[in-house]
Structure formats: structure tokens, C-alpha cells
N, C-alpha and C positions, 0 to 999 in steps of 0.2 A: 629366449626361453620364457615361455611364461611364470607370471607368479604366480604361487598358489598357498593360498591359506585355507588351514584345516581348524574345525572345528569341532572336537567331539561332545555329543549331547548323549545321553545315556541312552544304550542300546534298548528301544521297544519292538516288541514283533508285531505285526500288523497282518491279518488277516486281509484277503487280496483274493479277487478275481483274476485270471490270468488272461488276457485277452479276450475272446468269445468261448476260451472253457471252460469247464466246471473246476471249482476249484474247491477242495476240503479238507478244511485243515485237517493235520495228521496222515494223510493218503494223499501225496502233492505227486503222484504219478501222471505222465504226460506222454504216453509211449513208454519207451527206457531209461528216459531221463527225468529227471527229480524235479519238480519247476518250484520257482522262487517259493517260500511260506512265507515270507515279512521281508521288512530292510533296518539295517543300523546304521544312523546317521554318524559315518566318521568323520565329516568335514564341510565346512561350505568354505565358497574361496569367491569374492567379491571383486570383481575387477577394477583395477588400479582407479578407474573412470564411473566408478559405479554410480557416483551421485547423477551425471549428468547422459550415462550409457543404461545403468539398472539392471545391467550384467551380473549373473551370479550364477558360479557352480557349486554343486552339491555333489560330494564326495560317498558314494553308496555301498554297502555291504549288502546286497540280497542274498538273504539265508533261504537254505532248504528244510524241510519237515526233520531234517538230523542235524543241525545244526550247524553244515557247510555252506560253502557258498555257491550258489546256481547263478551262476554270470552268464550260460546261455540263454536263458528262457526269461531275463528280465531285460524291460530296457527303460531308460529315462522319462521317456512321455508316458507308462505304469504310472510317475508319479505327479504329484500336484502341489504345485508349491505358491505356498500366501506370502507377502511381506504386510506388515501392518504399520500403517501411520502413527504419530504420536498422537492423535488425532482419535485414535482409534478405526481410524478407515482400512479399511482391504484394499490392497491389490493382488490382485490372480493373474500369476507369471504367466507367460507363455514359454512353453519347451522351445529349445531353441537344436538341441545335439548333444548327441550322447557315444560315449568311449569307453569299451573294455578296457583298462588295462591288466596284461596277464602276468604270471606270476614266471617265477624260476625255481628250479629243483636248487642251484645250486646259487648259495647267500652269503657274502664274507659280512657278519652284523657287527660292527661294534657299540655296545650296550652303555652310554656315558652317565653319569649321574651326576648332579648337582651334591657337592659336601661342604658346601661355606656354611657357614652357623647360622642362618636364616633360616633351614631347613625345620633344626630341631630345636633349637633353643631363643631363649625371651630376650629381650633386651626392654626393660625396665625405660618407661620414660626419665624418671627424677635419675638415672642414668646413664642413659644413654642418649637420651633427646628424640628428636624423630627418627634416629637410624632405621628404622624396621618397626613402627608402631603395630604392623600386622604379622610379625612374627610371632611362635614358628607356625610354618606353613605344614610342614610333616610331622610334629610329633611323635604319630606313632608309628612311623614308618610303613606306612603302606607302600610307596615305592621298591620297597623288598619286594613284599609278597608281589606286586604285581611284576617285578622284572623276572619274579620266579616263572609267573604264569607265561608269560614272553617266550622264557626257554623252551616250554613242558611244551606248550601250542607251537610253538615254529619247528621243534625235532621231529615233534609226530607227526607233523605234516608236509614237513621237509627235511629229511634225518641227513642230508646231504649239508646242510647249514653249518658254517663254521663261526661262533659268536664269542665275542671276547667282552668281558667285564671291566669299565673302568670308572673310574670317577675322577671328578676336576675339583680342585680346589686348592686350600692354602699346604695339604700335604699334599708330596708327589713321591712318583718311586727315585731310586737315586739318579737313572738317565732320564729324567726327562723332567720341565720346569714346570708345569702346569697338569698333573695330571698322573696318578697311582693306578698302576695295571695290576687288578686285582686275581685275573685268570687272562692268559695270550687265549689267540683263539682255536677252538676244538670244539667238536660236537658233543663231548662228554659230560649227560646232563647232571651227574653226582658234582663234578667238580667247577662246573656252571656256578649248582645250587651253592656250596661251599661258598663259592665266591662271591655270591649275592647278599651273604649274610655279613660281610665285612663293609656291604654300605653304611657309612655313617654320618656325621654331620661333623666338622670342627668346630671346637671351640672359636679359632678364629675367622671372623669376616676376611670375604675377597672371590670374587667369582670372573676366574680367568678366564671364560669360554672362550675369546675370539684364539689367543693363546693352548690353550687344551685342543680343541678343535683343529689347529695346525699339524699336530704331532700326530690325533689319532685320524685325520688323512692321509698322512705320510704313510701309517703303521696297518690302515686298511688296504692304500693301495699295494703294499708290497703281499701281503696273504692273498687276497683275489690272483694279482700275479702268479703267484705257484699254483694255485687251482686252476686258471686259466691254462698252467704250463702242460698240467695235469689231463687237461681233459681235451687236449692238443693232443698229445701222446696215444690218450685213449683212443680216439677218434683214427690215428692214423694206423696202431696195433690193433684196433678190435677188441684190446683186454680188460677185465679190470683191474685197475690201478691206483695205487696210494698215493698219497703225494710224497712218501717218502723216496717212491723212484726220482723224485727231482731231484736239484741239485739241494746242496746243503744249505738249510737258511742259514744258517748263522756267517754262511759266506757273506755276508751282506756291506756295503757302506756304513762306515762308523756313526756316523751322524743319522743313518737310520732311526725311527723307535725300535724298541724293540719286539720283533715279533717270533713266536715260536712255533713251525707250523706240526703238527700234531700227525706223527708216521701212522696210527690207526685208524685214520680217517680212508676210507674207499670210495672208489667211484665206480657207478652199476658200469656194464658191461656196454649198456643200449644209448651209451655217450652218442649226440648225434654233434653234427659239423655246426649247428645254430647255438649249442649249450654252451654259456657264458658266465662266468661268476658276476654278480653280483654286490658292489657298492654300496654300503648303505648304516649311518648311523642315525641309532636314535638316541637322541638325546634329552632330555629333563633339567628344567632349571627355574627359578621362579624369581628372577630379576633380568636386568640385563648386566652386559657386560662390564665388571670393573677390574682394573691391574693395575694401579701404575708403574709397574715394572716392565710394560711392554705396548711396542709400538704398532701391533698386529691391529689389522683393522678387520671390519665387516666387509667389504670390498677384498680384502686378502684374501680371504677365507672363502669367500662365493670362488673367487678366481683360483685358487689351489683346489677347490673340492670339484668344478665345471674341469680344471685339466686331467684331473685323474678320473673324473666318469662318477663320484662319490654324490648320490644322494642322500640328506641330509634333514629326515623327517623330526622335528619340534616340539617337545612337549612343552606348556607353560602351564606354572603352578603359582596362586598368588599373586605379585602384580604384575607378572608376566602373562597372565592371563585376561585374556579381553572378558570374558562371561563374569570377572571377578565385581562385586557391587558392593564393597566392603568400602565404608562411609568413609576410614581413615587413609582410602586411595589417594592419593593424588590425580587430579586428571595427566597432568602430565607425565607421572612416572608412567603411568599407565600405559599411555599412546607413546613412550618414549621403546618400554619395553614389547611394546606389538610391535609396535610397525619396525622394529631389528629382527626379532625374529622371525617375523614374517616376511618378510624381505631374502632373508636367509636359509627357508625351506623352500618360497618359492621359487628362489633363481636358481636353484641346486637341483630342483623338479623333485622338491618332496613334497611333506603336507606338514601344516600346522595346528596343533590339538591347544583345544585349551580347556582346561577343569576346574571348575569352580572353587573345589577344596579336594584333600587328598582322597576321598572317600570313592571318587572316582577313577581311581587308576588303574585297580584290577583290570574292569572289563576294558579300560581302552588300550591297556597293552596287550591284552586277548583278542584284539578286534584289528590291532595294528600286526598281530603276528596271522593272523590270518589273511588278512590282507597280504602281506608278505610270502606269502606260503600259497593262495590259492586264488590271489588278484581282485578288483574291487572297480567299482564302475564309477566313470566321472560324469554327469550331464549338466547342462548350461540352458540357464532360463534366463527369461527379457524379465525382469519387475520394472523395467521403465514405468512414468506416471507416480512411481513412490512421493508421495507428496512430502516437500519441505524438509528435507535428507539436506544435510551435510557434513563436511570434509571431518572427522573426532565423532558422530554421534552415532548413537546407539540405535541399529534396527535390530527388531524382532520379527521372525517369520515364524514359519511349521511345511512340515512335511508331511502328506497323507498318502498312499495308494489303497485304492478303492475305498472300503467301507469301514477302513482299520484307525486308530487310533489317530491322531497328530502327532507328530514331532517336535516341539517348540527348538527354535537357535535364535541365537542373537549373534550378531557381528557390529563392530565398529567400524562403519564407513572411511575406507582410504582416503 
């Protein structure tokens, strides 16, 4: 499976010629279809080899003149993409190949959140020493409001979506060690919202993700199961269906997490034989993994989330963030917390975001639920020739189609 790291840079619209037609903004009509108005750069993903290959893909959202996404009428060579020397020299990639990937009506999400005390609170040099000289990372909790937006854009564009609220850290709920199930999963966006406002920070340090991440793949692949059972049934009746005609969840193995599947949840009528639930956690965290309570690895966790079909797309806040240039980084922690995470969305076959500070989170969980909900384009360029790149160091490129703005990214060379 390939790896793939994501990078979100703030979404700009770009005005764009579409091929040889005319194109205006505001009126992006093309026949009966909408054609691309701009793109949002949700990720670049830099191949394992990049120093010595110069391989890079760029994770794309092409919007329409209303704010969706128009994946037919765009494609990758639309755009143009620079890497820039330290040097300050250009190099102008060549398109190499490009890939829709398409979306699903139906999405078992589990929504995870970082809650170790890094999040929201100081730790004082004189005492605490270096623990987190760059705490807190969220303060003011924008990660709410933006998991809020997450919900609001993934119901209304896929009201079929069953997402569940949880958060990792030093509290958990009473069954399970690493990790507080704030809402099981349900389409119900009132009690979604409820449940997003119990994100919070601990007072105590400890960030059990390889740990938390265990339990909420167990606890996502048994809900996709019953929607899978669900729309098995549909497909062979014709009807629509609840997931309550299944059998009873709570029949389940003890050792399960626990999940509740939610009897008002239906499925349209026009269930075809190819409709499939959908795997998929996103997750936020702005360190890497720490426990000593447990022996789960990064290697466990790829290999339990690859058995059950569980992609496993990455947010990093902080020093878990490669875009972060905050002087009291370590380089090490740095490259220690990318390259885990990144390791960990791409071998799952998700994407890796990274945010400079929390100010960014709205729109990329709006841009991550659309994507989710209405599919997103991957295309692959040569920047081979990058002069003097290597293995920790920081390029810079941009992203331009036609006559529209740039897109600045930066990544850290694998």
C-alpha cells in the first residue's frame, strides 16, 4: 500500500481556464455540469524516495462556483506545480498521473480527539523544564467548533454517515484503557453537537494513541459490520431498512468496545449490490505517541486497522506538525512525530494534515468532510532536479492552475 502524506494549506480559490473553454467566474457552466471554479490544496504526499526520485503528490479538492466539488471536469495536468531551492531556484514539476478518488453515501466515522494537557494548558519552564515548552497548542479550542463543522458538512452531504465522538487520553470511559466514548455512533446531529462540546484537555500528561487507536478500530469495525449487514439485506429485499432489523448489537463479544448502533438510522430504498460501509478515523493529536502502560506499537496498529479495511486519516497540531517553525521545536521531536504519523495514515491509505496552529482547523475539517462525502483528486509530479534536498529538510513549493493565485506548501523530505 502506498504511503501517503497530507498536507493542508489553507484553502484559496483560484480562478481557472478550463481546457480550450471559456471559463467565468460565477457562471462555471459546461453543458449541465458545473466545471471546476478553484482547487484546495488538502495534502501533498512526497514519496518515500523523494530526495533521490523527486516524486510528489498533491492531494486536490476542485470546487465548483457553489462550493462543491466538480471531480469530473478537472484533472491534474489543470495544475502546475514549483518546488523551490534553498537556493531560491525553481524547479517546474512535470505531471506525471492523476486519480479520482470517489466518495461513499454510506461512512462508519469515528471522530478521535487528542485530550492530554498539551492541548490546553502551560507547563511553566522553572516547572516543568522542557516538557512542552510549546504548550498549549489549543487553548481556545478550536478543535470543537471545527469537529462541529465535520458533522454539519458530512450529514448534509451524506446523511447516510454514522459518526461517533471520542477522545484519547489520560481519562477513559469505564470499558476501555485508553480512550472516553463521548456519543457511540449515530447520524443525530443534535447529539453529535452535544457531544463535541465535552472535548476537553486533562489536566494530566500522556498520549496513548497507538493504545486508543486499538480499541476505536475494534469499535469501528463492528458498526460498519451492521451497516454492511444492513444494506446486504436491502439489496436482497428491495426495501428500505434500518439497522435495527439486524440482529441485536449488544449481542456482541465482551471484550468488544463498546458500540451502540442507533435503530433510526435508514437506508434509501435504491441500496445497490456495490454499496459498502465505509472505515475511516480521523484523528488529531499534536505529539507522538506516549504510554508506559502499554506495549501496542505503530506496526500493531497499521496491521489491525489494514485487517479490518479501517482508514486512518491524521491530523497534526504543534510538534506533530511538519509546517510547525516554532524556534523551541526540537528537530528531532519534530521528525520523530512526522514520520509516525505519517507512516500511520499512509500505510492505512489515508492522508496526513498538518496545521501550523489551531486557527486552521475549521476549514480543514470542512474540506476533510467533503472530501469524505463527495471525493477528492490525487495527482503525481516529477520535481526530480530539486537541487541539494535532503533526508529532515524542509522544501517549499506552490500550487497554481491557470492565471489564479499560488498555493504555497512545505514538506519535510522522507
Amino acid at each position: 500500500m502506498k504511503r501517503r502524506l497530507t498536507l493542508f494549506t489553507s484553502a484559496v480559490v483560484l480562478s481557472a481556464a478550463l481546457g480550450a473553454g471559456i471559463f467565468t467566474p460565477g457562471c462555471a457552466l459546461l453543458g449541465e455540469a458545473l466545471a471546476f471554479f478553484g482547487i484546495d490544496l488538502l495534502g501533498v504526499i512526497p514519496a518515500d524516495d523523494f530526495v533521490e526520485s523527486g516524486l510528489v503528490e498533491l492531494t486536490l479538492l476542485p470546487k465548483d462556483g457553489e462550493g462543491g466539488i466538480a471531480l469530473g471536469s478537472f484533472e491534474g495536468s489543470d495544475a502546475d506545480v514549483t518546488v523551490f531551492g534553498e537556493d531560491g531556484s525553481e524547479n517546474n514539476c512535470d505531471f506525471v498521473t492523476s486519480e479520482t478518488i470517489e466518495a461513499s453515501r454510506f461512512n462508519s466515522v469515528a471522530l478521535l480527539t487528542d485530550d492530554s494537557g498539551s492541548m490546553e494548558n502551560y507547563y511553566p519552564v522553572e516547572e516543568y523544564g522542557d516538557l512542552c515548552q510549546t504548550c498549549p497548542h489549543d487553548p481556545a479550542r478550536m478543535r470543537v467548533d471545527a469537529a462541529n463543522d465535520l458533522v454539519d458538512v458530512l450529514l448534509a452531504e451524506a446523511p447516510y454517515s454514522r459518526i461517533s465522538v471520542m477522545r484519547f487520553g489520560p481519562d477513559t470511559s469505564a470499558d476501555m484503557d485508553a480512550t472516553m466514548v463521548l456519543e457511540d455512533f449515530t447520524n443525530d446531529g443534535s447529539a453529535l453537537d452535544s457531544a463535541i462540546s465535552g472535548i476537553g484537555s486533562s489536566e494530566r500528561a500522556g498520549t496513548p494513541l497507538w493504545q486508543s487507536l486499538t480499541e476505536i478500530i475494534l469499535a469501528l469495525d463492528e458498526d460498519a459490520d451492521m451497516v454492511d449487514d444492513a444494506l446486504k439485506a436491502a439489496v436482497h429485499t428491495g426495501d428500505s431498512l434500518t439497522i435495527d432489523d439486524m440482529p441485536d448489537p449488544e449481542a456482541k463479544e465482551e471484550e468488544d468496545p463498546v458500540v451502540v448502533a442507533d435503530p433510526e438510522v435508514e437506508l434509501p430504498s435504491d441500496v445497490d449490490v456495490t454499496d459498502e460501509a465505509r472505515r475511516i478515523i480521523v484523528v488529531i493529536t499534536d505529539g507522538d505517541n506516549y504510554n508506559l502502560e502499554s506495549d501496542i506499537s505503530l506496526a500493531d496498529v497499521i496491521r489491525l486497522a489494514n485487517e479490518n479495511e479501517v482508514t486512518i486519516h491524521a491530523i497534526r497540531l504543534g510538534p506533530a506538525s511538519q509546517v510547525n517553525n516554532d524556534p523551541l521545536l526540537t528537530t528531532d521531536e519534530q521528525k520523530n512525530a512526522v514520520n509516525n504519523l505519517q507512516q500511520l495514515a499512509g500505510e492505512t491509505g489515508g492522508f496526513y494534515a498538518s496545521v501550523h496552529d489551531a486557527s486552521g482547523l475549521r476549514e480543514l475539517y470542512s474540506n476533510i468532510a467533503m472530501s469524505l462525502s463527495q471525493g477528492y483528486n490525487e495527482s503525481t509530479f516529477d520535481c526530480s532536479g530539486t537541487e541539494t534536498v535532503e533526508s529532515g529538510d524542509r522544501v517549499n513549493g506552490e500550487v497554481t492552475v491557470g492565471d489564479g493565485m499560488a498555493i504555497p506548501f512545505s514538506f519535510l523530505a522522507p
